[in-house]
C-alpha positions as CSV (number, residue, x, y, z in Angstrom):
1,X,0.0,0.0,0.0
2,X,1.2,3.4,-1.3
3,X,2.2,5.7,1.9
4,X,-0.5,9.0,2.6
5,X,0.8,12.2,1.9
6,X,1.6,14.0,5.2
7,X,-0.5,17.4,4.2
8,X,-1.0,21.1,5.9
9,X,-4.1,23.0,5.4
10,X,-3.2,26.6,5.0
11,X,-5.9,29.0,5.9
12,X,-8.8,27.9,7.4
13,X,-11.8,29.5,6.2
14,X,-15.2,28.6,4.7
15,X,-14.3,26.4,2.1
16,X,-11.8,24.8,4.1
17,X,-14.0,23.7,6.9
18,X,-16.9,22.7,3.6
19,X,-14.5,21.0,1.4
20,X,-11.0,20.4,2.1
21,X,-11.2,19.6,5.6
22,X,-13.9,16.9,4.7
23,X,-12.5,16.0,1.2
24,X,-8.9,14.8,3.3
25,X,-10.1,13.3,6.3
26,X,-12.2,10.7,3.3
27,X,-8.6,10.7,1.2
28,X,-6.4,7.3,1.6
29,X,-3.9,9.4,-0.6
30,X,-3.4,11.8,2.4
31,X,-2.7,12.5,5.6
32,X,-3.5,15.8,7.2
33,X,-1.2,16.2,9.8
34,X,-1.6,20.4,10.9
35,X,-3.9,23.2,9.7
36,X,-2.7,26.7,10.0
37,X,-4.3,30.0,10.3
38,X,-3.4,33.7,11.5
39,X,-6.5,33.9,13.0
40,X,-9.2,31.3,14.6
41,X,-8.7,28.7,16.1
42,X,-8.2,24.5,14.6
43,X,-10.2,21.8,13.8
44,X,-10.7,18.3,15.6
45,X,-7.3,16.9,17.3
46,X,-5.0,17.9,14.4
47,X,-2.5,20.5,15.6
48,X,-2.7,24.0,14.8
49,X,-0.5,26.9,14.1
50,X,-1.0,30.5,13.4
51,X,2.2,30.7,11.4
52,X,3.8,28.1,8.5
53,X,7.0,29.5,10.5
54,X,5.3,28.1,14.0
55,X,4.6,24.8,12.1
56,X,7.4,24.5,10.5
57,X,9.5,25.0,13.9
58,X,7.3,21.9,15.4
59,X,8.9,19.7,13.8
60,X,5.8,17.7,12.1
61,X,6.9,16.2,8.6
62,X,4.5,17.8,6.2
63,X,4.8,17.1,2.5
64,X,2.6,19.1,0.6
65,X,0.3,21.9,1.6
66,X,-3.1,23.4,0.3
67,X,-3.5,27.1,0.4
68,X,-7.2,28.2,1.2
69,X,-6.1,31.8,2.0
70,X,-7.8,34.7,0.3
71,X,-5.9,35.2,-2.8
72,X,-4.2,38.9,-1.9
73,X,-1.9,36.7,0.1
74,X,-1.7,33.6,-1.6
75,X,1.3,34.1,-3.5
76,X,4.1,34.9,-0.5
77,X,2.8,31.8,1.6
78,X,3.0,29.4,-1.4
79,X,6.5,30.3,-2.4
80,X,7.7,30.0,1.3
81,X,5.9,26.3,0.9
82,X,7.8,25.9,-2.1
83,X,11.0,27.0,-0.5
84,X,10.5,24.8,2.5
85,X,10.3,21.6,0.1
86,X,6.6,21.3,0.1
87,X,4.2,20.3,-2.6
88,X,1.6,23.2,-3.1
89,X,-2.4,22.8,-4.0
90,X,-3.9,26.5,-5.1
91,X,-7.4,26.9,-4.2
92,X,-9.1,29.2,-6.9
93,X,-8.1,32.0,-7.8
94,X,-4.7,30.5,-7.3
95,X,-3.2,34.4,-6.8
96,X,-4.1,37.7,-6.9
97,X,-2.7,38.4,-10.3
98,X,-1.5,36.2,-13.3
99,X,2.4,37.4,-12.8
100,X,2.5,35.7,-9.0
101,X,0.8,32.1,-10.8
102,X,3.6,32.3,-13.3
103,X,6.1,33.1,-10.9
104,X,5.0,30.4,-8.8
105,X,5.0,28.0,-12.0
106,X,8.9,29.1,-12.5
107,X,9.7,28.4,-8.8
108,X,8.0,24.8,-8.8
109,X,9.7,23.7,-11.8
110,X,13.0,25.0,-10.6
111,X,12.5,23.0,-7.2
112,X,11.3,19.7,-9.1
113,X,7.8,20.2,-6.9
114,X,3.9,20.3,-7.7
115,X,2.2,23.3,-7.9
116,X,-1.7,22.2,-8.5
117,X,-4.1,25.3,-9.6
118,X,-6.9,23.8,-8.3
119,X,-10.1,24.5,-10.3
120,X,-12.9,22.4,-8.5
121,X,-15.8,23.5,-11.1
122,X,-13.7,21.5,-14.0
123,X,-14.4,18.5,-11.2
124,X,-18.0,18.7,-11.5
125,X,-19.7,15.5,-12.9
126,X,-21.6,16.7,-15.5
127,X,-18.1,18.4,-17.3
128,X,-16.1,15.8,-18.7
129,X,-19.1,14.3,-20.5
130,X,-20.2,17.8,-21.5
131,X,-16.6,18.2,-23.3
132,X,-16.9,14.7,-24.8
133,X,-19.9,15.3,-25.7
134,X,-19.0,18.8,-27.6
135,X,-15.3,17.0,-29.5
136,X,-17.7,16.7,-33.0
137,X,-20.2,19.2,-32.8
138,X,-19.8,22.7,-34.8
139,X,-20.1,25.4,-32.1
140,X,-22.6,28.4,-32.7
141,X,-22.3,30.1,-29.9
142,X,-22.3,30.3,-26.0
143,X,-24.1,32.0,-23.4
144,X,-23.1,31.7,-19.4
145,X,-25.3,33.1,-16.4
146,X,-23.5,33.0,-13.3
147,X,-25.8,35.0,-10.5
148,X,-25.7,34.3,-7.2
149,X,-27.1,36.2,-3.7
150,X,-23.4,37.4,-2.0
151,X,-25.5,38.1,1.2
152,X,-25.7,33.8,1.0
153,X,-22.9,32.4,-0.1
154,X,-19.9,35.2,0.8
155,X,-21.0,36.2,4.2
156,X,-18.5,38.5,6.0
157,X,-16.2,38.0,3.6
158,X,-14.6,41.7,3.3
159,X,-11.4,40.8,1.1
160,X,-13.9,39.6,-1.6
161,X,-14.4,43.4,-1.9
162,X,-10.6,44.2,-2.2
163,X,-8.5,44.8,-4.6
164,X,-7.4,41.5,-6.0
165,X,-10.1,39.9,-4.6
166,X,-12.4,39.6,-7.0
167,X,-15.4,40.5,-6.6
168,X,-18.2,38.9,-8.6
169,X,-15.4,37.2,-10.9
170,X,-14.7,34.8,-7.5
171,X,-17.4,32.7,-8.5
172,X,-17.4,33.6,-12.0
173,X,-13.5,32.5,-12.5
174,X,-15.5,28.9,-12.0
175,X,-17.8,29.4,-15.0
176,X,-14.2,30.6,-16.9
177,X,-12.6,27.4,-15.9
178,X,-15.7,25.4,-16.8
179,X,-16.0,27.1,-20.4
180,X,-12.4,26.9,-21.5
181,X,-12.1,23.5,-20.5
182,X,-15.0,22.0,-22.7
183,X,-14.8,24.5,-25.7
184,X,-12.1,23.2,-28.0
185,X,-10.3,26.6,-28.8
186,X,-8.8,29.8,-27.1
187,X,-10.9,32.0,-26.0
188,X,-10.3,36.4,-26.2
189,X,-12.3,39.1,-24.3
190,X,-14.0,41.2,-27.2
191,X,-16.1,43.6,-24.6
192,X,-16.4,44.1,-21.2
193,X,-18.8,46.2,-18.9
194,X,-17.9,46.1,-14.5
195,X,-19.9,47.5,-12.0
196,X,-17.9,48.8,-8.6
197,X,-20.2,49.9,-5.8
198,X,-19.2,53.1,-5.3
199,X,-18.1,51.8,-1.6
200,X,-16.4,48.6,-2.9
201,X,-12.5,48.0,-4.6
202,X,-13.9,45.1,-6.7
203,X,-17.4,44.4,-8.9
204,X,-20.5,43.5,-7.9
205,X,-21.7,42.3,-11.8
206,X,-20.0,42.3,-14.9
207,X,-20.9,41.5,-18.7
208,X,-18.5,39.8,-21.3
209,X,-18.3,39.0,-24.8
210,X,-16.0,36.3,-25.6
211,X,-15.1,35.0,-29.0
212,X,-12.7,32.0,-30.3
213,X,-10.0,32.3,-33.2
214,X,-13.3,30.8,-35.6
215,X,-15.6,34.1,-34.2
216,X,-17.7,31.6,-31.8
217,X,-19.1,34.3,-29.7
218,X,-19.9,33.3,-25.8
219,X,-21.6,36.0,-23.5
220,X,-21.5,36.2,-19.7
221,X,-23.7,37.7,-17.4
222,X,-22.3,37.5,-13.8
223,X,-24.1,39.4,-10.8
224,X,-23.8,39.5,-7.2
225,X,-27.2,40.7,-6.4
226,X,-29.0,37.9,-7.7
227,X,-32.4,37.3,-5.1
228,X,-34.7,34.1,-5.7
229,X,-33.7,31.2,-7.8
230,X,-29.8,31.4,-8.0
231,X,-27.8,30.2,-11.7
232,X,-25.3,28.8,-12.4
233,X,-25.9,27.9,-15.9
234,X,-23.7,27.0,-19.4
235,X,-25.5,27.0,-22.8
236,X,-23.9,26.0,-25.8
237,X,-25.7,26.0,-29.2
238,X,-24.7,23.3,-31.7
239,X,-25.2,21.7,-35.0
240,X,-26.8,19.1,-33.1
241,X,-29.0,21.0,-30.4
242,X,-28.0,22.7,-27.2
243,X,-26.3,21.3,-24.8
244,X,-26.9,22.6,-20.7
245,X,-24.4,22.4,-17.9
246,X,-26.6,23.7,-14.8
247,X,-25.6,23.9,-11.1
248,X,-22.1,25.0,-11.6
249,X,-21.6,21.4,-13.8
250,X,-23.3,19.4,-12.1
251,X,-26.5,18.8,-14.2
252,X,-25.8,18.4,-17.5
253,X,-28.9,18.3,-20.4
254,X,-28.9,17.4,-23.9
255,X,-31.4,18.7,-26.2
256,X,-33.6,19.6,-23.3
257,X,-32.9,16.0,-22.0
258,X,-31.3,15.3,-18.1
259,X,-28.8,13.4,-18.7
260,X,-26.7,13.8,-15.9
261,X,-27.4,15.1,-12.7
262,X,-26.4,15.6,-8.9
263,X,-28.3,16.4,-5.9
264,X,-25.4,17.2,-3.0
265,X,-23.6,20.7,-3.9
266,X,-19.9,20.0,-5.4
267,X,-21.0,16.7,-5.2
268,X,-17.4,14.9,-5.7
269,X,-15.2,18.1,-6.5
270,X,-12.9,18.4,-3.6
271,X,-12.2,14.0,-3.7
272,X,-11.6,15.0,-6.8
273,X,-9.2,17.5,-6.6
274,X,-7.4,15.3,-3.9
275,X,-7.1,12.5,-5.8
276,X,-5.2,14.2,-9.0
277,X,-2.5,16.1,-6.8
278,X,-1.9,13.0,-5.1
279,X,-1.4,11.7,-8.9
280,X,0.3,14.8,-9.6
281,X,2.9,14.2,-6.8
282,X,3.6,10.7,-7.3
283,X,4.1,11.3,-11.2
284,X,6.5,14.2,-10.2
285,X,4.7,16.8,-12.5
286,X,2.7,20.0,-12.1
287,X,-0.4,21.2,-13.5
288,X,-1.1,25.2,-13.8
289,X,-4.0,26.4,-15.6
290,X,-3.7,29.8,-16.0
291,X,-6.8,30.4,-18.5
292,X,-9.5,30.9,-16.6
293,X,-7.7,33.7,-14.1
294,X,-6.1,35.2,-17.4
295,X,-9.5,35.6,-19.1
296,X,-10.5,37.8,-16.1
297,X,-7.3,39.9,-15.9
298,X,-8.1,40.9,-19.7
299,X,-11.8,41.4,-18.8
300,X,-10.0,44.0,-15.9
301,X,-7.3,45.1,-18.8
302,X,-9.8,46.0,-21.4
303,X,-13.1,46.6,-19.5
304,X,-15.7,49.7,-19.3
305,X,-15.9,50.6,-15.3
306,X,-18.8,52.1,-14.1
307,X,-20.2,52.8,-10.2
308,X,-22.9,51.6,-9.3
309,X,-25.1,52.5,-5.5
310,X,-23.0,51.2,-2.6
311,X,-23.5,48.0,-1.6
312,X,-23.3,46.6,2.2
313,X,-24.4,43.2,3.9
């Protein structure tokens, strides 16, 4: 029997405590031997550090470590893991900017370590079939809808609202990671229209037009202050009907037709996620996606700002 993966969770916030903390304690691959935080306090009878220099000083063997920090401060604590010989797992956004991912990309490779960029929408169940189904269709177009209440599922999260953190593109980088990983071709910003609170660093809703290098077009509508029914939803128009990712990925419908769906939210994303950096590792590769984060820095780059009427919880 292959030997777990001593691991270090590295910032222990919502989705650490929903997905990460659950997804490794189910994991044979790996072992989590500390969790770290500056602030808070740990979970269950693993010990806990407010520092990766207090850990580090314990003297537990760690491995690998997966950074579930805001992403302002993402990139200094992943390069001191890669400095201290540790295998790194990115939650999403894996930094604040595309330079630091790069950088971090370079300093992996020269180490001979992992570095994971850990999209966990491209997990969803309904996306790998999605993409197989798409590999002989002729592509019209696209359309994405990514709204969601903040109020419900970013609650007191203030660095959302930051520079660098985001804003509406948090959840909408997922859509992004979704979209270039079943379309078959590159995809460019054409337009782009963000609305800042007046209050706020970051957007609260934005509006894209996408294109590929064959002028498929894909528009996105993401928005913040979505109240009632919440979407997450992919259309893509083909030669052969329209195919529906829904629920972030995990429904997926064929010409109007269920084919695939889940009832549990993220239902097998993190497990996922654990099981290919444990593959990652053991191969002794890395795997950095950069598109989805680099589609939103050009959407930043080239985009129409406008204020909008402050917004508070």
């Amino acid at each position: 029997m292959t030997t777990p993966i001593k691991l270090a969770i590295i910032g222990l916030g919502k989705i650490a405590h929903d997905q990460h903390l659950p997804a490794v304690a189910k994991s044979k691959s790996f072992e989590l031997v500390a969790t770290v935080d500056r602030a808070g306090e740990g979970d269950h009878d693993v010990p806990f550090f407010h520092s990766i220099a207090d850990f580090a000083a314990s003297g537990i063997k760690a491995e690998a470590v997966a950074i579930c920090t805001p992403p302002q401060v993402r990139h200094d604590i992943a390069q001191e893991a890669l400095d201290r010989g540790w295998h790194v797992l990115l939650e999403k956004p894996p930094g604040a900017t595309l330079a630091e991912v790069v950088a971090l990309r370079e300093s992996a490779a020269e180490k001979k370590l992992t570095l994971f960029t850990a999209w966990h929408s491209q997990f969803a169940p309904g996306v790998e079939p999605a993409a197989e189904w798409l590999t002989d269709k002729v592509i019209n177009r696209a359309r994405i809808v990514w709204r969601e209440d903040v109020r419900v599922w970013h609650p007191g999260q203030a660095w959302i609202w930051k520079p660098g953190g985001f804003g509406v593109f948090d959840p909408g980088i997922n859509a992004l990671s979704i979209i270039t990983s079943i379309l078959p071709r590159p995809l460019f910003v054409e337009t782009s229209a963000l609305q800042f609170p007046a209050n706020l660093g970051a957007p609260i809703a934005a509006q894209l037009t996408l294109r590929d290098r064959r002028d498929v077009t894909i528009d996105m509508d993401l928005d913040f202050r979505q109240e009632g029914p919440q979407h997450w939803d992919i259309f893509v128009e083909t030669d052969e009907g329209e195919m529906r990712l829904s629920k972030g990925g995990a429904e997926l419908f064929i010409g109007g037709e269920q084919v695939r769906a889940e009832t549990e939210d993220l239902a097998g994303e993190y497990p996922a996620i654990y099981r290919r950096f444990a593959a990652l590792i053991r191969a002794g590769i890395s795997d950095v996606d950069v598109s989805p984060l680099r589609l939103v820095a050009d959407a930043f780059l080239c985009g129409e700002l406008s204020a909008v009427e402050e917004f508070y919880e």
